[in-house]
C-alpha positions as CSV (number, residue, x, y, z in Angstrom):
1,X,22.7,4.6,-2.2
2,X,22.7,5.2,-6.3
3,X,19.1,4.9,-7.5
4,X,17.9,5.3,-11.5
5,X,13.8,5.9,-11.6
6,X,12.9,4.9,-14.9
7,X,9.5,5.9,-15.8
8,X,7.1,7.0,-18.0
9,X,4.5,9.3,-15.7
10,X,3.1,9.9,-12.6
11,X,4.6,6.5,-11.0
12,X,8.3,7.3,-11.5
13,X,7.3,10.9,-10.7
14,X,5.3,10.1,-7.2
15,X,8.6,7.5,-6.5
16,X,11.6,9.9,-7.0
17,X,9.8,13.1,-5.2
18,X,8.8,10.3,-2.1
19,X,12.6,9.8,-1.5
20,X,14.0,12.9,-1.8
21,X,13.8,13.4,2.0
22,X,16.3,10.6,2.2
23,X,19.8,11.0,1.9
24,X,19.9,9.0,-1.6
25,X,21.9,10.1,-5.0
26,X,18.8,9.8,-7.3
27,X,18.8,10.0,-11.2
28,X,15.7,10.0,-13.5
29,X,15.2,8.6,-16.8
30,X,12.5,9.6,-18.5
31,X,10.8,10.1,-22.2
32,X,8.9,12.8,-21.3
33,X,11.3,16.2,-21.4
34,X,7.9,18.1,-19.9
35,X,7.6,15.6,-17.2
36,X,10.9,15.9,-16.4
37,X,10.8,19.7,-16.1
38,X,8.3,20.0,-13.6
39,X,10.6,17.5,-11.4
40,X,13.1,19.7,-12.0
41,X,11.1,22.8,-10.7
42,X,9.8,20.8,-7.5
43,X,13.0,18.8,-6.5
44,X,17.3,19.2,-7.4
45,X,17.2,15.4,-8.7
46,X,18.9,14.9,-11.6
47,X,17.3,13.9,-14.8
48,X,17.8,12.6,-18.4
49,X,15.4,12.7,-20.9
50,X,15.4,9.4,-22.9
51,X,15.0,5.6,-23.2
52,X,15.5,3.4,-20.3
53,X,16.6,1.0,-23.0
54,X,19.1,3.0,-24.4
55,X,22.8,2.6,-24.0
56,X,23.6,5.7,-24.0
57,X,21.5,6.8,-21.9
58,X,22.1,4.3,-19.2
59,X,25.5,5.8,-19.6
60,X,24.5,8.9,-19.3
61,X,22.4,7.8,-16.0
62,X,26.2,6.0,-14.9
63,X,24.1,2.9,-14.6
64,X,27.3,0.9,-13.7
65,X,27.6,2.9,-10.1
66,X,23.9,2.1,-9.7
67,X,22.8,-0.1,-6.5
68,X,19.2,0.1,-6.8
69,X,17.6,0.3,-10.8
70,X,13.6,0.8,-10.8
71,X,11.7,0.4,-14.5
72,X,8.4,1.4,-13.4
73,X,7.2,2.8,-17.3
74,X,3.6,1.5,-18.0
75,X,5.0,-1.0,-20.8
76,X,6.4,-4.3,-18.7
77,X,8.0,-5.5,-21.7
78,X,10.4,-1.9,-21.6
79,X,10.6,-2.5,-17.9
80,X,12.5,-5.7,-18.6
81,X,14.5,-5.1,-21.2
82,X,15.6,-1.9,-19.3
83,X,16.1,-3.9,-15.9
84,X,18.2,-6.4,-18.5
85,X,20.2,-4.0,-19.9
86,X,20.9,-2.4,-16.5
87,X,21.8,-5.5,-15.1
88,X,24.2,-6.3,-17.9
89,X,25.8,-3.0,-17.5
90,X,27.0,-4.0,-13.8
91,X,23.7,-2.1,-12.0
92,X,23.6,-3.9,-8.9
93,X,20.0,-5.2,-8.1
94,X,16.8,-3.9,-10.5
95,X,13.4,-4.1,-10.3
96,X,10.3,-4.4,-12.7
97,X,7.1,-3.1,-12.3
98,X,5.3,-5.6,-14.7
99,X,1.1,-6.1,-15.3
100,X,1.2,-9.6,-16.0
101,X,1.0,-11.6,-13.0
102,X,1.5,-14.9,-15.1
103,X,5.2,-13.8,-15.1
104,X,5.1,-14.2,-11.0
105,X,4.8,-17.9,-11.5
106,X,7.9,-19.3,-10.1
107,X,9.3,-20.9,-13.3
108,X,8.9,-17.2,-15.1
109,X,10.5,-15.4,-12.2
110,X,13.6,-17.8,-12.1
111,X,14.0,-17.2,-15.7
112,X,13.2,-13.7,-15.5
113,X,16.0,-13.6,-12.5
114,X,18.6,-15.1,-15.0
115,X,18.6,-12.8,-17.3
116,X,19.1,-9.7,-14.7
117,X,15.3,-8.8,-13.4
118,X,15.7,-9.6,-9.8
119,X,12.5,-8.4,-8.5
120,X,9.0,-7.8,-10.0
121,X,5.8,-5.5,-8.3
122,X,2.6,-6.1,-10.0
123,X,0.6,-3.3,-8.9
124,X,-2.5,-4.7,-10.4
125,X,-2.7,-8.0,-8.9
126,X,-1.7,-6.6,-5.0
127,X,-4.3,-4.5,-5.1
128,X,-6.5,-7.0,-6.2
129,X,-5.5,-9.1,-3.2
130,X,-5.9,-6.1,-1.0
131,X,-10.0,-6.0,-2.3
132,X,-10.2,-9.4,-2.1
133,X,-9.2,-9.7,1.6
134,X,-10.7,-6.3,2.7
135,X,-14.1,-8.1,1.7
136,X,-13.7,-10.9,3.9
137,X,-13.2,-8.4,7.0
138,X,-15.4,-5.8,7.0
139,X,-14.4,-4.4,9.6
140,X,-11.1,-2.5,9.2
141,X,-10.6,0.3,6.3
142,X,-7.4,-1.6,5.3
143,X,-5.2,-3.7,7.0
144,X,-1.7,-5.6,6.0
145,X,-0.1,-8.8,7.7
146,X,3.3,-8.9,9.6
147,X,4.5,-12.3,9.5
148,X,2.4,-14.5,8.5
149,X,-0.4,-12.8,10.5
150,X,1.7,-12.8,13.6
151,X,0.7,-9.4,13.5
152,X,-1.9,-7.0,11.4
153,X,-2.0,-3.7,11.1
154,X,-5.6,-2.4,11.4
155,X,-6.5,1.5,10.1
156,X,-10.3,1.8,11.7
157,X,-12.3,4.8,10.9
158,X,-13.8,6.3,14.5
159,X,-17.5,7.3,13.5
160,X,-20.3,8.5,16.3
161,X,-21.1,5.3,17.7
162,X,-17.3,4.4,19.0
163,X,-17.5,3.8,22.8
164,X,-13.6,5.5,22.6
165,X,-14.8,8.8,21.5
166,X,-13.5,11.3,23.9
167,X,-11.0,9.0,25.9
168,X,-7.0,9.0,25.9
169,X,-4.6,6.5,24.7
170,X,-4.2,6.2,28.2
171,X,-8.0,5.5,29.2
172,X,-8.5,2.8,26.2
173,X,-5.4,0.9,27.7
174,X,-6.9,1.1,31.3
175,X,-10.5,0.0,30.4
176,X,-9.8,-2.3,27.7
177,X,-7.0,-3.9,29.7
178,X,-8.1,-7.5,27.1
179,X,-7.1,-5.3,24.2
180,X,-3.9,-6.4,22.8
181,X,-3.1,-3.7,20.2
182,X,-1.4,-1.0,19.6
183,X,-2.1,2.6,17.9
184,X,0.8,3.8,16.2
185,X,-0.8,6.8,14.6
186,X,-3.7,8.7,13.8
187,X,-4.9,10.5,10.8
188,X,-6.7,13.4,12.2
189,X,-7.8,16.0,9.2
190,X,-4.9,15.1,7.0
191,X,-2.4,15.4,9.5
192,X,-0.5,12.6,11.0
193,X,-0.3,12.1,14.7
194,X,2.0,10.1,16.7
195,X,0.2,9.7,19.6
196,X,1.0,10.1,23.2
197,X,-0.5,8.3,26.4
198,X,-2.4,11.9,27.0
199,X,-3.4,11.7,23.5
200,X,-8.0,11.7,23.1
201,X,-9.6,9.8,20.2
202,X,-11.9,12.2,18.6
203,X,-14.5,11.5,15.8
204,X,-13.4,10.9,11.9
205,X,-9.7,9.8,13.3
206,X,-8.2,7.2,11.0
207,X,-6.6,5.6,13.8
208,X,-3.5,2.9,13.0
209,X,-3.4,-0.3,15.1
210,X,-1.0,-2.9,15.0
211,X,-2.4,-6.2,17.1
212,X,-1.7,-9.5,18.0
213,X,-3.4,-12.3,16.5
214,X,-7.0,-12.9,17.6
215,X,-8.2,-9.5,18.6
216,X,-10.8,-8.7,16.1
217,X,-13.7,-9.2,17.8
218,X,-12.2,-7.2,20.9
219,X,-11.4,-4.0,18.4
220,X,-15.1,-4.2,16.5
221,X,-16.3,-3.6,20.6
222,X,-13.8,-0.6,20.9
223,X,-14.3,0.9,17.4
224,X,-18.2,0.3,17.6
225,X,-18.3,-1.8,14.4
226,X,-20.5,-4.6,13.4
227,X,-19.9,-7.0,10.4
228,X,-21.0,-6.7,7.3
229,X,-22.0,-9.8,5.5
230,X,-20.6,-9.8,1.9
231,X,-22.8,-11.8,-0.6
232,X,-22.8,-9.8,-3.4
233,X,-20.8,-7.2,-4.7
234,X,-20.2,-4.7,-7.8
235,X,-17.4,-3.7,-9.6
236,X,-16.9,-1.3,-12.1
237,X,-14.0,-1.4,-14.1
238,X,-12.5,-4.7,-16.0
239,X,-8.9,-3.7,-16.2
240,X,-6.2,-6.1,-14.3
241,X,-7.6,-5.0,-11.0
242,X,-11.1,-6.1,-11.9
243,X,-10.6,-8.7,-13.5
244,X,-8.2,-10.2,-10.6
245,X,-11.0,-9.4,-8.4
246,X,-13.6,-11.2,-10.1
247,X,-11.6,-14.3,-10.6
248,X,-10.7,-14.5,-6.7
249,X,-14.6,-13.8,-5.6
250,X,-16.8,-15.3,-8.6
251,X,-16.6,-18.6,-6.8
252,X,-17.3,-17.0,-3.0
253,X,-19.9,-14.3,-3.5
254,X,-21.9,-13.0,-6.9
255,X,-20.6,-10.7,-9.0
256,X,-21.5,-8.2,-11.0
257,X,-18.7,-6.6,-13.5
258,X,-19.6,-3.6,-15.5
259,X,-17.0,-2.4,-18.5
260,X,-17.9,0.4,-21.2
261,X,-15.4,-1.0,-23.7
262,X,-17.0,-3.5,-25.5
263,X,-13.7,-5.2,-26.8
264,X,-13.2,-5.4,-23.0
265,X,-16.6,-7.3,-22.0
266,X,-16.3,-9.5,-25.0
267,X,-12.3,-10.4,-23.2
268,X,-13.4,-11.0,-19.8
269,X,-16.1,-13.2,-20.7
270,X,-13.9,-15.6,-22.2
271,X,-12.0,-15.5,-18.5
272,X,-14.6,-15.5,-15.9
273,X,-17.3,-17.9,-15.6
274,X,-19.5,-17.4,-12.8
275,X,-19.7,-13.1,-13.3
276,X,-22.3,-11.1,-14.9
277,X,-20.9,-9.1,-17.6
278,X,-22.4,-6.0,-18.2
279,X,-21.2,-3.6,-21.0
280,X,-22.2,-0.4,-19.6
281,X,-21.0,3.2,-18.2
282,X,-20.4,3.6,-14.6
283,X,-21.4,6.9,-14.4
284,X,-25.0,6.2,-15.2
285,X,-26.4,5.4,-11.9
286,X,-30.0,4.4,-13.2
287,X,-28.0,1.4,-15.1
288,X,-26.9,0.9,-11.8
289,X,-30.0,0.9,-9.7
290,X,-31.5,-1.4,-12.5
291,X,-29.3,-4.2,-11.8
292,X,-29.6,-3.7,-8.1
293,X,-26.9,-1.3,-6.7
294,X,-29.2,-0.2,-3.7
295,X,-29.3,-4.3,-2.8
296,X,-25.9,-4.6,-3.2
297,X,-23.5,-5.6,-0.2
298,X,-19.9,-3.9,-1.5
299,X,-19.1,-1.8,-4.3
300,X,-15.9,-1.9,-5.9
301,X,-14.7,1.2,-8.4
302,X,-11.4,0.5,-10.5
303,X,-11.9,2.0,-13.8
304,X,-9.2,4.4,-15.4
305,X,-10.7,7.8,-13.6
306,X,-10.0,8.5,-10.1
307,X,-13.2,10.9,-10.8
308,X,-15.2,8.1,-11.9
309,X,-14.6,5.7,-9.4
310,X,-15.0,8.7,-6.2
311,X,-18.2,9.6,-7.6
312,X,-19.5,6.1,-8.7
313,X,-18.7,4.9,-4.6
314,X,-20.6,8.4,-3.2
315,X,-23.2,7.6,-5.1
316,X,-23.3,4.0,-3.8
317,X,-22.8,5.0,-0.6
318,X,-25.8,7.2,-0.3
319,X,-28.2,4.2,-2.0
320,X,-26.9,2.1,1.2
321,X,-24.0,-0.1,0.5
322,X,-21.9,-1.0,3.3
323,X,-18.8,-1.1,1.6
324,X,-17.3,1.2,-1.0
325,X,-13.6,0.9,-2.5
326,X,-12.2,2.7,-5.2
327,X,-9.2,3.3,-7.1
328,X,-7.5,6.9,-7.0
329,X,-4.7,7.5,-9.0
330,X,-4.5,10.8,-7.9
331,X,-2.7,11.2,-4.9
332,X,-4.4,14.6,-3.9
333,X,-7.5,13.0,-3.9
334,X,-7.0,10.5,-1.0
335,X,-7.3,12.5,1.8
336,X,-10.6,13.8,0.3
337,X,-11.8,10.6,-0.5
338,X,-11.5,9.4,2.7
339,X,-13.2,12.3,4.2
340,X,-16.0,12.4,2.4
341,X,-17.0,8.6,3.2
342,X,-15.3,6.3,1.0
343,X,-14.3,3.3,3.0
344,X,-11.3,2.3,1.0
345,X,-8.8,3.7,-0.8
346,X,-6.6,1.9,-3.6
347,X,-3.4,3.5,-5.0
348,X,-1.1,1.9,-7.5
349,X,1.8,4.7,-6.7
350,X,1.4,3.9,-2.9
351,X,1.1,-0.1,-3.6
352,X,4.5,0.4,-6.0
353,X,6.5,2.7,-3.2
354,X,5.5,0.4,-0.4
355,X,7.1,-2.7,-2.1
356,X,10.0,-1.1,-3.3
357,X,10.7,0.5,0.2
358,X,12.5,-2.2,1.5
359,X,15.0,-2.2,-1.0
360,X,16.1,1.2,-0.6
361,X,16.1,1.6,3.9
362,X,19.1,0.3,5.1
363,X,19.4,-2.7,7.4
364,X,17.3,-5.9,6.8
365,X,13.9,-5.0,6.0
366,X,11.3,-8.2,5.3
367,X,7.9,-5.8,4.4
368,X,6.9,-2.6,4.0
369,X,3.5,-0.7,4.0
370,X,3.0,3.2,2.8
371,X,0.1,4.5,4.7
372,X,-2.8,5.5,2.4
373,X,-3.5,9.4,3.5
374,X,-0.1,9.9,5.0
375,X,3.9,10.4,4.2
376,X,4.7,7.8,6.2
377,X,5.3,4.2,6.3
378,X,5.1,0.7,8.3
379,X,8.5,-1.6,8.2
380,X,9.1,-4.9,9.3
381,X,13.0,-6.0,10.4
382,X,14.9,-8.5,10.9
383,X,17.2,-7.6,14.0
384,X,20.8,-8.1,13.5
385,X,23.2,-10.3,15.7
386,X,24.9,-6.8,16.8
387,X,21.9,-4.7,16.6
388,X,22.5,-1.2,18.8
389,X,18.5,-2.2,19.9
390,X,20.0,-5.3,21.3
391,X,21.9,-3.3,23.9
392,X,19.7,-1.4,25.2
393,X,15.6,-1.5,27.1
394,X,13.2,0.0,24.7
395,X,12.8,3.0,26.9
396,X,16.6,4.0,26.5
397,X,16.2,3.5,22.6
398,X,15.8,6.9,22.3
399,X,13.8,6.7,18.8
400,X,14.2,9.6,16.7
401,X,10.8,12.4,16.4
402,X,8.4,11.2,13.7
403,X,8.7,7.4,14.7
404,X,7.5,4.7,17.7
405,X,7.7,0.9,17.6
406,X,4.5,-1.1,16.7
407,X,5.6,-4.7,17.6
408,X,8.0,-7.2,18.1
409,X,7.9,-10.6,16.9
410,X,9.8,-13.5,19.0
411,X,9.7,-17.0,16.6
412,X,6.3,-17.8,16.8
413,X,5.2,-15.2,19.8
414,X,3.6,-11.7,19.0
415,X,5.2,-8.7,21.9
416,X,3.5,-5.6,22.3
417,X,6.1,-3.2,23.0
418,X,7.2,-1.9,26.4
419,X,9.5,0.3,28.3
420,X,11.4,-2.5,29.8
421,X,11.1,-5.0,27.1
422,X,14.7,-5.6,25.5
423,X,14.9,-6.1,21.9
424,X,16.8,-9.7,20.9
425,X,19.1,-10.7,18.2
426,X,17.0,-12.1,15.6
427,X,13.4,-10.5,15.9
428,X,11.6,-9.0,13.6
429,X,10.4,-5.5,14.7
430,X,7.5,-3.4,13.3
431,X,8.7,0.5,13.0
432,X,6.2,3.4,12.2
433,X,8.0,6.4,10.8
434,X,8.2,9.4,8.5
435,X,10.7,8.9,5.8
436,X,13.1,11.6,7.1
437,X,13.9,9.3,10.1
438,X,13.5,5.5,8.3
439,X,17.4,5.2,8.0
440,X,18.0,6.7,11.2
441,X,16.1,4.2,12.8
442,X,16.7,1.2,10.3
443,X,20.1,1.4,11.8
444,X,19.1,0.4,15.0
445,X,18.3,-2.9,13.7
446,X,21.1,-3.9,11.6
């Protein structure tokens, strides 16, 4: 596949240096000739320094070849001239990364869709969504619906009071024989493990579960969690994130919003009717404490600095709030964070690659789901009417190294996956797998 990565910084930049392990022509366009340089030095991409609005440089870019154009610059209004202008200049299917989720609304995507944008991410308002729901179950570190909820992924964080601690993949299948999930991974001190049967849960994993509908209560016994009862919460930061936040749970729970920019507070009063607004740094904790951080239930960091927001949730976090979630731009810091005892972890770059994923695997992939943490990725697929899966039990697959089946989904009916099952024409099929092996395996499903 051709692919142009227009960008502006680190998003375009995290994007083209994820998919170089796939076997994809990809060509950069970027203003920023230093930006560009240092891709240059870390991958053998090809780049063009320039406007993604530019003629020329789309010609430059052979933007007519092109099967796949991303605009993923900070400015949405360049992001859709550019996806225009690529459109008009025969590029084959584009997509915006826009910060205006107004422009979602069907009637603006239709229009949008007309004039050559055929697909829009809004960073900003999924991960908003992904706060929102993460505070109605407490429980899980993240999680992300398969069909409707026909299926979740769970990620649960293994501290000392787990009753798993110390038992193989194989034990928690024999003495939780009620259990209907499945781990498909575990994060284990920044490395990512495909586990076996033989495989023993240890404390700190970040372990990956994909279940069937209805097994909450069933994984809050294994993992040793209890609820947490969200009533009030914080969050710093009223950028699009916050500000989507606040409008979802101002009705549900109270909310405090805290914003240094007084421009900002003055903004998001106008918007908001049931938050306090306070116009106030996030770094100083007494400001904090005075409005009640140590009685607060969840804390929710999304201001500009990764720094900010990691130190903001520690802080939190040691005053006794349950739940802490925070905003890191920087992917190094992830891992860290989540080592050091943030619950949640919130990264535009990751929510951007995960929905543009799908585009770019072959076969007919529905959703997709980067793994905070990891290199590697969740898909869901639609199984084609001559699928080489359909041929075959799922023991004789024979999936490649770095990838294991989380689930199959039958109409309405959830399947666990096992070695005599035999995958069907027209399922949908949850795969776990590093990107070096997506396409090998996406082609088992088309």
């Amino acid at each position: 596949m051709n692919i142009i990565i227009a960008g502006d910084g680190e998003v375009g930049f995290y994007l083209a240096k994820s998919l170089t392990e796939l076997d994809h022509n990809i060509t950069v366009v970027d203003p920023n000739s230093e930006l560009l340089k240092r891709l240059e030095k870390e991958t053998d991409l090809m780049t063009i320094a320039g406007s993604s609005t530019s003629p020329k440089v789309l010609g430059e870019a052979n933007v007519g070849d092109c099967d796949l154009f991303l605009a993923v610059l900070h400015d949405e209004n360049i992001n859709l001239m550019s996806c225009v202008m690529a459109k008009r200049l025969k590029a084959k299917k584009t997509v915006a990364r826009i910060s205006n989720a107004e422009l979602l609304m069907p009637k603006n995507r239709d229009m949008l869709r007309d004039l050559g944008v055929d697909e829009m991410v809004c960073p900003e308002r999924i991960a908003a969504k992904e706060i929102t729901n993460l505070l109605n179950n407490s429980v899980a570190t993240e999680f992300f619906d398969f069909s409707s909820g026909l299926m979740t992924m769970y990620l649960i964080h293994l501290e000392s009071d787990s009753p798993v601690l110390g038992q193989s993949v194989k034990d928690l299948i024999v003495n939780y024989s009620t259990l209907q999930v499945r781990i498909v991974a575990i994060l284990r001190n920044g490395i990512t493990i495909i586990p076996h049967t033989d495989t023993v849960l240890q404390q700190g994993d970040l372990v990956y579960l994909i279940s069937k509908p209805n097994q909450l209560e069933s994984i809050k016994k294994v993992a040793g969690k209890t609820d947490v009862s969200i009533k009030k919460a914080m969050i710093v930061g009223a950028g699009r994130i916050g500000r989507y936040a606040a409008q979802t749970l101002e009705d549900k729970i109270r909310i405090t919003l805290f914003e240094e920019s007084k421009e900002r507070c003055d903004e998001v009063a106008r918007q908001l009717e049931n938050t306090l607004i306070i116009n106030g740094d996030a770094t100083d904790i007494e400001l904090l404490k005075e409005e009640g951080l140590q009685y607060t239930d969840a804390f929710i960091a999304v201001t500009d600095s990764s720094e900010t927001n990691v130190l903001s949730c520690l802080h939190a976090k040691k005053l006794g709030v349950r739940r802490t979630i925070a905003l890191v731009e920087n992917t190094g810091f992830i891992s860290l964070s989540q080592d050091i005892g943030i619950d949640t972890i919130i990264n535009k770059k990751l929510i951007t690659a995960s929905y543009i994923s799908r585009f770019i695997v072959k076969g007919d992939a529905v959703r997709s789901k980067w793994l905070s943490g990891t290199n590697a990725e969740l898909m869901e697929f639609n199984v084609g009417k001559w699928a080489p899966a359909t041929r075959h039990t799922i023991r004789e697959l024979h999936l490649p190294t770095g990838s294991t089946l989380g689930g199959i989904i039958r109409g309405n009916e959830s399947l666990l996956p096992t070695r005599d099952l035999q995958i069907k024409p027209k399922d949908k099929v949850i795969v776990f797998a590093l990107p070096k092996v997506m396409d090998q395996v996406s082609k088992l499903f088309e």
